[in-house]
Structure formats: structure tokens, C-alpha cells
C-alpha positions in Angstrom: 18.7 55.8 70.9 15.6 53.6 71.3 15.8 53.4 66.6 19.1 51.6 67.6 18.0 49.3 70.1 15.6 48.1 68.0 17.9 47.4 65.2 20.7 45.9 67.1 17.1 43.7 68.5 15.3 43.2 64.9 17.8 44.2 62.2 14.9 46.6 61.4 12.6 48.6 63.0 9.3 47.4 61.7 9.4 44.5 59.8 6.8 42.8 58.3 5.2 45.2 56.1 1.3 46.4 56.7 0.2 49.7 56.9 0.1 49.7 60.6 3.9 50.1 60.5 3.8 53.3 60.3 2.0 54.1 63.4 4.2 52.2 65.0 7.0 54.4 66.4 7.9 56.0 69.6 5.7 58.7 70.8 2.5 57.2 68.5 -0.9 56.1 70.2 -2.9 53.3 69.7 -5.9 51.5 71.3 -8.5 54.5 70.9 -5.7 57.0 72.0 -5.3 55.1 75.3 -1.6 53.5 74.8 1.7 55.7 74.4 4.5 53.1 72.3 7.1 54.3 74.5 9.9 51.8 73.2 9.9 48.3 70.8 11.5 45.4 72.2 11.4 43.2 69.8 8.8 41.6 66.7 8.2 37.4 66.8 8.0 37.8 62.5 6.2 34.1 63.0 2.1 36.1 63.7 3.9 39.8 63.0 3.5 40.2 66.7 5.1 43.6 67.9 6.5 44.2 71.6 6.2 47.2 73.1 6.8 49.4 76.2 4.0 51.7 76.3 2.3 54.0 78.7 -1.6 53.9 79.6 -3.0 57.2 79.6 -5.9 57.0 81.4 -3.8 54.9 84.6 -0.8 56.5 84.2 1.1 53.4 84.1 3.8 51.4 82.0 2.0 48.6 80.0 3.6 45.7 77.9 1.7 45.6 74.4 2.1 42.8 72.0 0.6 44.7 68.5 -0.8 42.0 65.9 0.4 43.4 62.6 -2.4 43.1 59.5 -4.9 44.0 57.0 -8.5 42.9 58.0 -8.5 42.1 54.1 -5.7 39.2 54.9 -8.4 36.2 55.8 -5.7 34.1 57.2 -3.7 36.4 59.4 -7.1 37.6 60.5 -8.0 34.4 62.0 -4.8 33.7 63.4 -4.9 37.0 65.2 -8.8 36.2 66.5 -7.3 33.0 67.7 -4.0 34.7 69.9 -6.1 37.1 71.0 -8.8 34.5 72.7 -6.1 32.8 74.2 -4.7 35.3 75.5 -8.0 36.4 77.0 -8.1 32.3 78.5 -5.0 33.7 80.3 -6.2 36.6 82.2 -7.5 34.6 84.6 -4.3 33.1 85.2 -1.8 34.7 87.7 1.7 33.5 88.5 5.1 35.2 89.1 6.3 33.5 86.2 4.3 35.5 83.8 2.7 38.9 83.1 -0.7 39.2 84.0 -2.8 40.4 81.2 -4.5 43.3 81.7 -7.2 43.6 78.4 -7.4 42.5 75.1 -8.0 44.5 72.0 -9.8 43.7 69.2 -11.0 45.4 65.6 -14.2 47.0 67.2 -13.1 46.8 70.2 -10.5 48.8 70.9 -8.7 48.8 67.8 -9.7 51.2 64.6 -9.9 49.2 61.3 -8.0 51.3 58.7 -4.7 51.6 61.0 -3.2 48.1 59.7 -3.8 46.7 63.3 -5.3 43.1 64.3 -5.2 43.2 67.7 -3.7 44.4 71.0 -3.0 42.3 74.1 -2.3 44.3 77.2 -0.2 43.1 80.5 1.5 44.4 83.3 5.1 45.7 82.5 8.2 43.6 83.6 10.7 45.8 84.9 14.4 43.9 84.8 16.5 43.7 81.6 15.9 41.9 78.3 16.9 38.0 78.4 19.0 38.8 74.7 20.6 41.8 76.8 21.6 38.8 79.8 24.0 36.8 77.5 25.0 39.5 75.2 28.5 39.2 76.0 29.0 35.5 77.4 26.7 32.6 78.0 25.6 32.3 81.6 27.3 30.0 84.3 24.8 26.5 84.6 23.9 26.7 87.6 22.7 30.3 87.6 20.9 29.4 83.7 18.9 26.6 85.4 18.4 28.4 88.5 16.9 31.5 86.4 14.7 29.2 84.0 13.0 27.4 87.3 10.4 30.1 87.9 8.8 30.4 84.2 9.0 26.2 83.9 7.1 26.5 86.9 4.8 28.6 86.1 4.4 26.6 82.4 3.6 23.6 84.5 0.7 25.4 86.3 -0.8 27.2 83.3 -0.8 23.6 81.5 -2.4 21.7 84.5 -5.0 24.7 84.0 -5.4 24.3 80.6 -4.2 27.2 79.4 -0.7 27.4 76.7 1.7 30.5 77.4 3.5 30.9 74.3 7.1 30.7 75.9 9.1 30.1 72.6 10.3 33.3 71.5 13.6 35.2 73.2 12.2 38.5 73.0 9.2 37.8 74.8 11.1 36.6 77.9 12.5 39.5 80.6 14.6 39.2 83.2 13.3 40.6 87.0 15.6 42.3 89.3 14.8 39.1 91.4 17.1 37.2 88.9 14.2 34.8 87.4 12.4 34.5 84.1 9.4 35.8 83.3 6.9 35.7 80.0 6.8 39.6 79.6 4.9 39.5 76.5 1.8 36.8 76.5 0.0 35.6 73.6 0.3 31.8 72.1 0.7 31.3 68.5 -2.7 30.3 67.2 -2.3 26.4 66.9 0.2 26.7 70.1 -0.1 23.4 72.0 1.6 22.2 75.2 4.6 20.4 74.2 5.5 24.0 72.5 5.9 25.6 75.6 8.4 22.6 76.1 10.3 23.0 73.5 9.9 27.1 73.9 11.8 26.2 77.6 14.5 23.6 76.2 15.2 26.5 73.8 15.6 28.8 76.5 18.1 26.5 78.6 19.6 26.4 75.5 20.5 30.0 74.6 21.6 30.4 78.5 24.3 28.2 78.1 25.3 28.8 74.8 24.3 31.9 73.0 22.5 30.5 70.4 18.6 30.1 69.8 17.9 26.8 68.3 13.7 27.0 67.6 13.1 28.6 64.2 11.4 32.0 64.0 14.5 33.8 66.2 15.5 37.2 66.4 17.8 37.7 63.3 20.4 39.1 65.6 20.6 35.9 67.5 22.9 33.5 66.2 21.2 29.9 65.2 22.1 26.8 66.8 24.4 24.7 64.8 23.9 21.5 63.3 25.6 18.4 63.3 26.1 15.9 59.7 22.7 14.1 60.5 20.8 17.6 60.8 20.5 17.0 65.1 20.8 20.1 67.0 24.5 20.3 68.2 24.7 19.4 71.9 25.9 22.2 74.9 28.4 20.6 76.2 30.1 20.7 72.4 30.2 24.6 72.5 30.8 25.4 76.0 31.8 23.5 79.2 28.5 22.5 80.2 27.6 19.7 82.6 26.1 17.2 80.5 23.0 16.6 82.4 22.0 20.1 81.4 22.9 19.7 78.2 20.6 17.1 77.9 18.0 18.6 79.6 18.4 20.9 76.9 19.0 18.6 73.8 15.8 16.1 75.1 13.6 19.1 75.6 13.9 20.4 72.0 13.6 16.5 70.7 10.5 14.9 69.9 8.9 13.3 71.9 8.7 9.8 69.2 12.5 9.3 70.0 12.8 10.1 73.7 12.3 13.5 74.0 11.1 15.6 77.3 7.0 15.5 76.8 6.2 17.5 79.7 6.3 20.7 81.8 6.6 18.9 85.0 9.2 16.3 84.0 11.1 18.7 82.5 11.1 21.0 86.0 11.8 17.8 88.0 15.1 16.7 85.6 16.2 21.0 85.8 16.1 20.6 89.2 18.0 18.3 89.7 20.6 19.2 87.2 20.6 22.4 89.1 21.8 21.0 92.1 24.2 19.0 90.6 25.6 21.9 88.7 25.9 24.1 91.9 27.7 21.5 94.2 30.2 21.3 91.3 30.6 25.4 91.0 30.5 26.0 94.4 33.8 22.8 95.1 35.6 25.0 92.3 38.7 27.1 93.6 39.2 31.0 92.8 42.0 31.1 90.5 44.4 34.2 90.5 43.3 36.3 87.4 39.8 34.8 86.9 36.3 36.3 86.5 36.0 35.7 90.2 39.4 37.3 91.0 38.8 40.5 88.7 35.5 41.1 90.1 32.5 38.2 89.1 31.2 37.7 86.2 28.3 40.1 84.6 25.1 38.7 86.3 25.6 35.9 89.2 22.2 34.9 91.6 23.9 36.7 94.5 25.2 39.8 94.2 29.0 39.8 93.7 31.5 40.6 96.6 33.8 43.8 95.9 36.3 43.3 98.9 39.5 40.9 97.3 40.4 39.7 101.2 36.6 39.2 101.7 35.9 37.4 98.4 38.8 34.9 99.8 37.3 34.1 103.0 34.3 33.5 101.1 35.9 31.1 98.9 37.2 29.6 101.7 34.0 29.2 103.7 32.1 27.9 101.1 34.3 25.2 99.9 34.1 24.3 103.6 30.8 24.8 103.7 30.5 22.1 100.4 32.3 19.4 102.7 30.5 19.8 105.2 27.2 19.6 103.2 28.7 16.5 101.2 29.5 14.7 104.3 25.7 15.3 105.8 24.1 14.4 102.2 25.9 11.4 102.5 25.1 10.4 105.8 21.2 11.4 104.7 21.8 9.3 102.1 22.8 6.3 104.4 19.5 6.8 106.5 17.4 6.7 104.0 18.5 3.1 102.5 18.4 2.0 105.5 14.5 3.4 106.3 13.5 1.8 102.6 14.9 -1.5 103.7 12.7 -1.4 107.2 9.9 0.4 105.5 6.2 -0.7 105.3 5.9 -4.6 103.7 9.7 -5.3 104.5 11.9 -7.9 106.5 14.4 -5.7 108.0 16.8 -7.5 105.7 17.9 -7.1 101.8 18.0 -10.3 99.5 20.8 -9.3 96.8 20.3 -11.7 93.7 24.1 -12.3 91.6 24.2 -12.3 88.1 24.2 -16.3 87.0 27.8 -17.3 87.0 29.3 -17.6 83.4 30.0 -21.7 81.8 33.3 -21.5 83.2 32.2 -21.2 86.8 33.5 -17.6 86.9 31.3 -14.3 87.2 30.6 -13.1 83.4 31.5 -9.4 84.8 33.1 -8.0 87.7 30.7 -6.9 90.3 30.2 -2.4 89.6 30.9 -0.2 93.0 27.9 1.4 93.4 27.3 5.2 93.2 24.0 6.0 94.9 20.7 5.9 94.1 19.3 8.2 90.8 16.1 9.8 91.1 14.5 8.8 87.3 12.8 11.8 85.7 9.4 10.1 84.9 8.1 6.9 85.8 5.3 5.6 83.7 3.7 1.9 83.3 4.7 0.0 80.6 2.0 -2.3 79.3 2.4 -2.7 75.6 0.2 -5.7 75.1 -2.3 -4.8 77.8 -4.7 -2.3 79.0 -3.4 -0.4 82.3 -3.5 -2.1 85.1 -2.7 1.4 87.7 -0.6 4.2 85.7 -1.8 6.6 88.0 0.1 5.5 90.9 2.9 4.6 88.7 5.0 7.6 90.6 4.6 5.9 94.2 7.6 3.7 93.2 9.6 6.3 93.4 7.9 8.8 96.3 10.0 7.5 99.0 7.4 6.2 101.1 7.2 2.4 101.3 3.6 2.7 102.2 2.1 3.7 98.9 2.1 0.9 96.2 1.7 0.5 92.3 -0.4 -3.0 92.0 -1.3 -5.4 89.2 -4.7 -6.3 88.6 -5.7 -9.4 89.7 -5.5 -12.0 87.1 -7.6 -15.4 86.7 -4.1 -17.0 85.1 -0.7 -16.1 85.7 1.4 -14.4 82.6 1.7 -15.0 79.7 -1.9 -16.7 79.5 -3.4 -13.2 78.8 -0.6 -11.3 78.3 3.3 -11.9 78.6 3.7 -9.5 81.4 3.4 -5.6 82.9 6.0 -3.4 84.6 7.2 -0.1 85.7 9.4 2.4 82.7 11.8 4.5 84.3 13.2 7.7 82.3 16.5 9.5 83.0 17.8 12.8 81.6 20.6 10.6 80.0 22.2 7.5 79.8 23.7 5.8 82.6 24.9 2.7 83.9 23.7 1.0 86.5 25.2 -1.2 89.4 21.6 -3.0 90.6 18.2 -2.4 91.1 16.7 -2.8 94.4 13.0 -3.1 94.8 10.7 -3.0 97.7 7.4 -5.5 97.5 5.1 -7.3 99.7 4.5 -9.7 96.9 6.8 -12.8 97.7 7.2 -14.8 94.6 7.0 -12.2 91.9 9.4 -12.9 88.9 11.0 -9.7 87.5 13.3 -9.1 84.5 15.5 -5.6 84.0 15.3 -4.9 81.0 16.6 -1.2 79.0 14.8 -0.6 75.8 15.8 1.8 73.0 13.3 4.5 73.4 10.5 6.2 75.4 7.6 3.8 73.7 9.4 0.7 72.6 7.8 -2.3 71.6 8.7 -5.2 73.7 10.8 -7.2 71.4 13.0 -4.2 71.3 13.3 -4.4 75.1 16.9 -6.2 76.0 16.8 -8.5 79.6 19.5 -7.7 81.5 19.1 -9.6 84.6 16.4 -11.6 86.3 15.0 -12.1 90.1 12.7 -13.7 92.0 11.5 -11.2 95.0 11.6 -12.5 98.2 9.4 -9.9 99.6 10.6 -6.9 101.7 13.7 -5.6 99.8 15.5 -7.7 97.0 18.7 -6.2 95.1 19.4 -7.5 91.6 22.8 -6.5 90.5 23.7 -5.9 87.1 27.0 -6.5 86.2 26.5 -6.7 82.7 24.5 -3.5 82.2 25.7 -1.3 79.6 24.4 2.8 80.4 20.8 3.4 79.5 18.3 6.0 79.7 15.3 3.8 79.6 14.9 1.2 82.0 12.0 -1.3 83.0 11.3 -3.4 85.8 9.2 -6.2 83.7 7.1 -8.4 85.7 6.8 -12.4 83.9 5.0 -14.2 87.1 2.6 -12.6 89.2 2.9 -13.3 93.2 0.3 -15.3 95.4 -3.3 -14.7 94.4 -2.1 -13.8 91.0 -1.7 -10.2 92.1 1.9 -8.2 92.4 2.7 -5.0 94.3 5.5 -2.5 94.2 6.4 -0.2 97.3 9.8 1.3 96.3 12.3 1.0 93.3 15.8 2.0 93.5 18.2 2.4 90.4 22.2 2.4 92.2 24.5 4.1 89.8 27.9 2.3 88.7 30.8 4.6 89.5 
């Protein structure tokens, strides 16, 4: 039974070749007789990495073992294995929920014999659950529950990253599922030149496979099917194979994209924009009726993040409540939402009253563009300073524009001349997931007298003559609205300041970017 697991897993039991293959089979021991291989779950053919269940003789207790596969003689696969195996040892001293801690580390002399074909051992806890390949085996997962499930191992990316450390999350087969319904890196140990933005893509690729089936990283299992492409070689998007929100979808796409043409760069922004796609993917499932004769009616589906309800009558009421429970919640969100303008427009630095600046009127007296109905505000998913021609002037407190407290500024450096005398200006990047377009731009300042320009630009890191103006203002200090009735959608957006306020100096408490509906 456990000879056709594997296969269905690998295509083949022990691929890879070596003459440590053929100790490597249920009931065999390795490590100095200390580890029972118990059953494979996979092999990541990229470092000949094996995964095992195995049992520890002298605790008496289940063990994951990722087996490096090679022949001392191989000078390259040698080093490579040294250099896994010391960072995976960088990671024992790294403990979250999100991943397995690692137990010991085995090397040739240490642990490992030379002769049996074997590089190296890396020892961790065993992850009880099911296999993440086993989890969409029959159907792709519902999004809400796929971004739900990926939250806890992006998390626990972010913190090994701001530690220093790389996790090694882009492989299927090293991923399990707990019975607590969240991911978790069951098999540690980093490819040897493994660096941060991996464990990025290693998560995009994950979202990806959740709502779709398909890996789209090379180095897969062979049983999984690839990711297809479109006519310019892109990665085919979600949403094109399954109904998939399309914030998710590009969650996923942006993630897997590099990072020279707007892709996701980091851990964090990448938990922030899930998040939020999240949320936004389980108001929409939770508003959607039970249909007679669907999933929901016959039973749920396979794997839900709450445990299905067997009772038909019950599963009704439940329905029922729910939706209720949806309007309800929709109707206090919105009422939040209505609080919270009004605190930014009476916050720290403001007037109590919002300037709202038109678009210019067209040559014919008449408005170029009818005014956009605003939608609400959208959180951006990174917020960075853009200074092209310039050094920084305070990218560390870029994010306070956004924090939702009017008391904590981003600020200019105080210039001897106003712009462009040293340079032709500064300003705040905002990044969304995708494309969108946008009504006006409100933006909270004590600096009276500073010139802005919206502009959108083309890409993450775009020069400024590839920037577009889309509307100007003069802030009157407290809160000023520029509308943009002109905007087409965009995923990168600047608020570019061209004068500086009194002293030569300019502050920004709070920016706002209002959808268009």
C-alpha cells in the first residue's frame, strides 16, 4: 500500500538514482540505526531531497526526515547538501506553528555513514493532518477557505525572514495540512542558493495550486499537473480556469511575477493583500444562496474551515442565519466605515472641514468627465516613497500614510529652495493587488500650500517620465479631496509633491484612495 502511494506521489519510488536508493524503503534504518523510514511522501528531484515518515528509536516517536540523496564523490551535490543542511540548522532556533521544528541535523560523520549513498539527514517534528496534494485531489478548494488555509505558513514566512532565516516553502510535497485546517512546512530545508523572494514565489505557488489544481513553479511533483501558459509564455491567470475572485487571482499571478514588472516582493505585503482578499472572498461566499442539488445541499464539499452540518432542516436555518447575519454585518461595516471618514477629517492637523478640488473644466466650459460615485476607500498593499531623482527624504515612515492615525506623519526634508531647484519633486507610491479606478484622493496634511500631482505610473519602479498626471491640487491644510474624473484603473499610484509648503518643508498625516463604482 504505502509502494502505491508513493507512485501515485512520484511516478516512482526512488527517483534520482544513487546508491542510497536502495536503503531507502519501508522498514530500512538510517542515521546510525536510530531512524525507522516508516513511509515516503514525496522527493523535491531539484537537491534529490527525500521525505519521509519515520520512527526514532531511541524516543519512540514519529519524525519527519528529509534524506539528501548522493555520492560524497559528486563535488557539487556535496556542497549543495553542506549548504541545506546549515540552513537548516540556522532554523532550529526558529519556532512557529507555521512550520516544523527541527529536531537535529545529520551529516557524513555525523550521523550519516559514508558508503550508504546518503548526504545528509534533517530531522523535525512530525505533522500529523493530510498531505496538501491529497487536499485538492479531487477539486480545487473554495477561495475563501485557500486563503484562509495559506495565512498561517505566510505568517510564519514573514517571521522567519524578519529573522533572517529562508524556509524553503516552494515545493507541494513538503507542505501538510493540520487537523486545525492551516498549512504547515512539514519538511524544512532551503535549496542551497534559496533567498527570500523564493519563499514568495514558493507561497504564490501555493495559492495557486489551491484554487486551481495546478503547480506553476518548476521542479513539481510529476503527478501534479503544470500550470498552463498563455501565447506570450505568462502563467495563465486563476480566474481563467476556475471561478476565482480576481483579487486572489492576482495575489496569486503578482506573487509568482518578478518583482522588475510589478510583482509581490515581500512576505509581509503579500500577507497583508491575502488578507484582505480573504475577507473579501468570504463576505461574497457567505451572501451566496444554497441551491437545491448543490455541494452544500448534498452534504458540503470535501474539506470546508468548519466542520460541515449533517442535519438538511438545520443546514437551512443556517443558510438563513448567516445571510442575515451578512446584512447585518454589511450594514455595521458601513456605518464603521462612515465613522471613520469622518474621525480622518477631524483628526490631528485638520479643519473639521474637507476642501474637494474639481477637475479643471474642459475649453467648452463643460466638465471633461462626469464626476465617478465613489465606492469607499482601498487599503493599498505597500506604500513606499518614491524619490527617483533624490536620496530619501523618510521611507521608513512611508506606511504612517496609511496607519489610520492622523497623528503620525511622513515629512519632507527641509529644503534651502523649493522644487525643482534640487530636484523636481518627492512623493508617496501606493501598490494595489490590481488595477483599479479611482474616484479621488483625499489627503490629510498640516502643510498648507503644498502642490501635489496624482499621478499612476506603469510599474513598481518607474522612471518619472513614465509617470502620467492625472490631476493636480493645492492642499489647503486639514483634509483636501482631489477628484479624478479622468482616471483610468491603475495599480500604481503616486501622490507627487512639485512645491513644498511654508518653510520649504511638507507633511503627510493620512491618504485616502476612494474607489469608482
Amino acid at each position: 500500500m504505502t509502494t502505491r502511494r508513493t507512485d501515485s506521489l512520484t511516478g516512482e519510488l526512488n527517483p534520482g538514482g544513487g546508491a542510497g536508493d536502495n536503503f531507502l524503503l519501508p522498514g530500512a534504518v538510517i542515521g546510525d540505526g536510530r531512524y525507522r523510514l516508516l513511509a515516503q511522501f514525496g522527493v523535491d528531484q531539484r537537491v534529490n531531497a527525500h521525505l519521509w515518515r519515520a520512527r526514532d528509536g531511541q524516543l519512540r516517536r514519529d519524525v519527519a526526515l528529509t534524506v539528501l540523496v548522493g555520492e560524497p564523490g559528486d563535488a557539487t551535490r556535496a556542497q549543495d547538501a553542506r549548504r541545506t543542511l546549515e540552513r537548516a540548522a540556522h532554523a532550529a532556533r526558529f519556532n512557529h506553528p507555521g512550520m516544523a521544528r527541527v529536531l537535529d541535523v545529520l551529516s557524513l560523520g555525523n550521523g550519516v555513514t559514508a558508503g550508504e549513498g546518503l548526504l545528509g539527514i534533517v530531522v523535525a517534528d512530525w505533522s500529523a493532518g493530510t498531505d496538501l496534494i491529497d487536499l485538492i485531489a479531487e477539486h480545487p478548494l473554495p477561495a475563501a477557505n485557500a486563503a484562509r488555509l495559506l495565512e498561517p505558513l505566510a505568517a510564519a514566512v514573514e517571521r522567519a525572514h524578519v529573522a533572517g532565516l529562508v524556509l524553503g516553502v516552494d515545493h507541494p510535497q513538503r507542505i501538510r495540512v493540520t487537523p486545525e485546517g492551516a498549512l504547515r512546512l512539514a519538511f524544512p530545508g532551503p535549496l542551497p542558493e534559496a533567498v527570500p523572494r523564493d519563499d514568495v514565489k514558493g507561497l504564490g505557488a501555493i495559492l495557486y495550486l489551491l484554487l486551481t489544481g495546478r503547480w506553476p513553479l518548476p521542479g513539481g511533483p510529476a503527478a501534479l499537473p503544470p500550470a498552463p501558459l498563455m501565447p506570450d509564455g505568462a502563467i495563465a491567470a486563476p480566474e481563467s480556469l476556475n471561478p476565482v475572485p480576481h483579487e486572489l487571482s492576482a495575489v496569486a499571478l503578482r506573487s509568482l511575477e518578478d518583482t522588475s514588472i510589478g510583482g509581490i516582493r515581500t512576505s509581509a505585503t503579500l500577507l497583508t493583500v491575502l488578507d484582505q482578499a480573504a475577507e473579501s472572498a468570504e463576505r461574497t461566499e457567505f451572501l451566496r444562496p444554497v441551491l437545491p442539488g448543490t455541494a452544500e445541499e448534498d452534504g458540503g464539499p470535501v474539506w470546508t474551515t468548519r466542520p460541515p452540518v449533517r442535519d438538511k432542516a438545520r443546514r437551512r436555518k443556517l443558510a438563513v442565519g448567516v445571510t442575515a447575519l451578512a446584512v447585518a454585518t454589511v450594514g455595521v461595516l458601513a456605518w464603521v466605515g462612515m465613522m471613520l471618514i469622518s474621525f480622518f477629517g477631524d483628526g490631528t492637523g485638520s479643519t473639521g472641514n474637507t476642501v474637494v478640488i474639481s477637475a479643471p473644466p474642459a475649453a467648452n466650459g463643460q466638465s471633461s468627465a462626469p464626476k465617478p460615485q465613489p465606492a469607499g476607500p482601498l487599503q493599498p498593499a505597500e506604500v513606499s516613497e518614491y524619490n527617483p531623482k533624490g536620496t530619501e527624504d523618510d521611507q521608513r515612515n512611508a506606511n504612517h500614510v496609511t496607519d489610520g492615525d492622523p497623528g503620525t506623519l511622513w515629512e519632507t526634508d527641509t529644503y534651502k529652495q523649493q522644487f525643482p531647484a534640487l530636484k523636481p519633486g518627492v512623493g508617496i507610491m501606493a501598490s494595489f493587488a490590481n488595477s483599479t479606478r479611482f474616484a479621488s484622493v483625499a489627503i490629510e496634511s498640516p502643510s498648507p500650500g503644498t502642490v501635489v500631482e496624482i499621478r499612476t505610473a506603469p510599474s513598481a519602479n518607474p522612471a518619472l517620465e513614465d509617470t502620467k498626471v492625472i490631476a493636480t491640487g493645492e492642499l489647503q491644510g486639514g483634509r483636501t479631496e482631489i477628484q479624478l474624473p479622468n482616471a483610468e484603473p491603475a495599480q500604481y499610484v503616486i501622490v507627487w509633491i512639485t512645491k513644498l509648503g511654508e518653510g520649504n518643508k511638507s507633511a503627510l498625516a493620512e491618504v485616502q484612495f476612494i474607489r469608482a463604482k
